[in-house]
C-alpha positions in Angstrom: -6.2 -21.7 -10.4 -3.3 -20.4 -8.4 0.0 -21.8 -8.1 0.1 -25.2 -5.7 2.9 -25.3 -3.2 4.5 -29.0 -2.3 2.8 -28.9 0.9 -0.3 -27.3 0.3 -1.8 -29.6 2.1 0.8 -29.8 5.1 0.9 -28.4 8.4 0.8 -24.9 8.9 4.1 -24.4 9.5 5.1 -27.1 6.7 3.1 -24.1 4.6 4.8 -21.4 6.0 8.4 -22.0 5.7 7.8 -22.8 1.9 6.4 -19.4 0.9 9.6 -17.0 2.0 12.9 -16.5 1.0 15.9 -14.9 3.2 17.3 -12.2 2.5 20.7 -12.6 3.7 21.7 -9.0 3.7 18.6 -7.7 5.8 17.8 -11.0 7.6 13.9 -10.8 6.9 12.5 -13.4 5.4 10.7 -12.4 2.7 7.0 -13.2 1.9 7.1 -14.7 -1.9 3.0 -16.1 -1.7 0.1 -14.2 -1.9 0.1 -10.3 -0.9 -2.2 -7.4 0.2 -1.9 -4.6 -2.1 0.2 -2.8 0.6 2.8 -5.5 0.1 2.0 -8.0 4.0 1.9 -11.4 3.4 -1.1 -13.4 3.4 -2.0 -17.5 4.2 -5.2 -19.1 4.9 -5.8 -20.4 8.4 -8.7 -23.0 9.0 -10.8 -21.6 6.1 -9.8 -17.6 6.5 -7.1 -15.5 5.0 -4.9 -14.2 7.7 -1.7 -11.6 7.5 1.6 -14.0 7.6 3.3 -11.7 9.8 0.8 -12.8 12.7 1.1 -16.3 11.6 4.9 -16.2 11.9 4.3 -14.7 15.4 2.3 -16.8 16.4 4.1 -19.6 15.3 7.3 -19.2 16.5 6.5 -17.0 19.4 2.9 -17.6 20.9 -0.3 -15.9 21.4 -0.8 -12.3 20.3 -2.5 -10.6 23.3 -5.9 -8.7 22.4 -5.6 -4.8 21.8 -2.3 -5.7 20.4 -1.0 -5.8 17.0 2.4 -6.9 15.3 4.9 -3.8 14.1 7.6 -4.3 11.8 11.4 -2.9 13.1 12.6 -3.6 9.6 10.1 -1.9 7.9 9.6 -4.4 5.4 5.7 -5.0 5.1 6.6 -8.2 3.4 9.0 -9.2 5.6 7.9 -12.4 8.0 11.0 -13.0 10.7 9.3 -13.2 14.0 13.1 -11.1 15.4 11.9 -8.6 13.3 8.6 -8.1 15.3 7.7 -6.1 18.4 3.8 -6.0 20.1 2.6 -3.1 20.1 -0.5 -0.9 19.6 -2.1 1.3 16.7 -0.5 4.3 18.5 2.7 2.9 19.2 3.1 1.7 15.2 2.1 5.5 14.1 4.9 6.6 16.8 7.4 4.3 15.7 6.6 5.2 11.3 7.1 9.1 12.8 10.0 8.9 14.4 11.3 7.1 11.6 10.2 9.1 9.0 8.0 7.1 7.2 4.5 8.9 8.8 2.5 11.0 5.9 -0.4 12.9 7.1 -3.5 11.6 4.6 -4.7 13.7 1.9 -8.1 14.8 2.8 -9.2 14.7 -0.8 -7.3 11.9 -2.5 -8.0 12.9 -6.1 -9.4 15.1 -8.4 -12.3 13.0 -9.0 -13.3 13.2 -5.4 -13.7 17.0 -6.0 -15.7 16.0 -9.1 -17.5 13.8 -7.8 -18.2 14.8 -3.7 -19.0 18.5 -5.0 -16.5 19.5 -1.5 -17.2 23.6 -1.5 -13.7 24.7 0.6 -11.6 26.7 -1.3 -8.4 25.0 -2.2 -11.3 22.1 -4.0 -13.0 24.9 -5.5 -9.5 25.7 -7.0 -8.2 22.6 -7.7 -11.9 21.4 -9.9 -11.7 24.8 -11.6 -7.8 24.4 -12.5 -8.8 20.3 -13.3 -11.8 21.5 -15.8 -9.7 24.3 -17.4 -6.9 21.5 -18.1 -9.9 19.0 -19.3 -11.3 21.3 -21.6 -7.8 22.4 -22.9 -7.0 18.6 -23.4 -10.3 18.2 -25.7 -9.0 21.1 -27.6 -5.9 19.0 -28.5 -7.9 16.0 -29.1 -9.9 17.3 -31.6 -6.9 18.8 -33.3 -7.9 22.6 -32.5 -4.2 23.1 -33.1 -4.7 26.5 -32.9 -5.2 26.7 -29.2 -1.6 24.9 -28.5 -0.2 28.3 -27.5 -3.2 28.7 -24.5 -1.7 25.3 -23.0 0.6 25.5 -19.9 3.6 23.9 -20.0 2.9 21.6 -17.6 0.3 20.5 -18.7 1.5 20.0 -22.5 4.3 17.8 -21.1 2.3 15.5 -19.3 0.0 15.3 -22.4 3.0 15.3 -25.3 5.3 13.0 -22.9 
């Protein structure tokens, strides 16, 4: 079972203000309960888990209006100061992480196994399983102590194997 906070049973704000800690550098308060694995804050609400930072809005500054979401000026996914907040939509968050920098286009094919396993025909997939494969078989080679073939190996690839 997971750790019980003094007020667990409290009000929601009783709840709230026990689970974050100030930062008194940056000024956000910072989420120190349960997390998403993106690193936003999370507390149950009448029976459902719910992100903190809308929580914190909520509680300190009212109603989030539909369409609307809550964007973080500090950058700080875990960070839950209601000052550190501004409304805004989908579109204005992705504008606001690009003109900060922090906006990465997605990678279309996330990982080699999705070449192996999605059988994608483009080119640059075709490439990247083939290069993948050669490197595979070149690691059973080593793994079955077919020393002999150590001079064949790239030298990146040797290094990520060796260390």
């Amino acid at each position: 079972m997971g750790k019980r906070w003094p007020n667990s049973n409290g009000t929601l704000k009783e709840r709230f203000d026990e689970k974050y800690c100030l930062d008194e550098v940056t000024g956000c308060w910072n989420w120190i309960a349960a997390k998403t694995h993106q690193g936003y804050g999370k507390i149950h609400v009448n029976g459902k888990t719910t992100g903190a930072h809308r929580v914190s809005y909520e509680l300190y500054v009212g109603q989030i209006p539909d369409g609307m979401i809550i964007c973080h000026k500090c950058d700080n996914t875990s960070c839950v100061n209601y000052s550190h907040f501004f409304l805004g939509t989908y579109s204005d968050n992705t504008q606001d992480a690009i003109k900060k920098g922090r906006w990465r286009k997605p990678d279309p094919h996330p990982s080699v196994a999705y070449y192996k396993h999605h059988a994608c025909r483009c080119n640059e997939c075709k490439a990247l399983y083939a290069e993948y494969t050669k490197n595979e078989r070149m690691v059973l080679m080593i793994n079955s102590k077919n020393l002999r073939n150590l001079t064949n190996i790239p030298g990146a690839v040797l290094r990520a194997i060796i260390g």
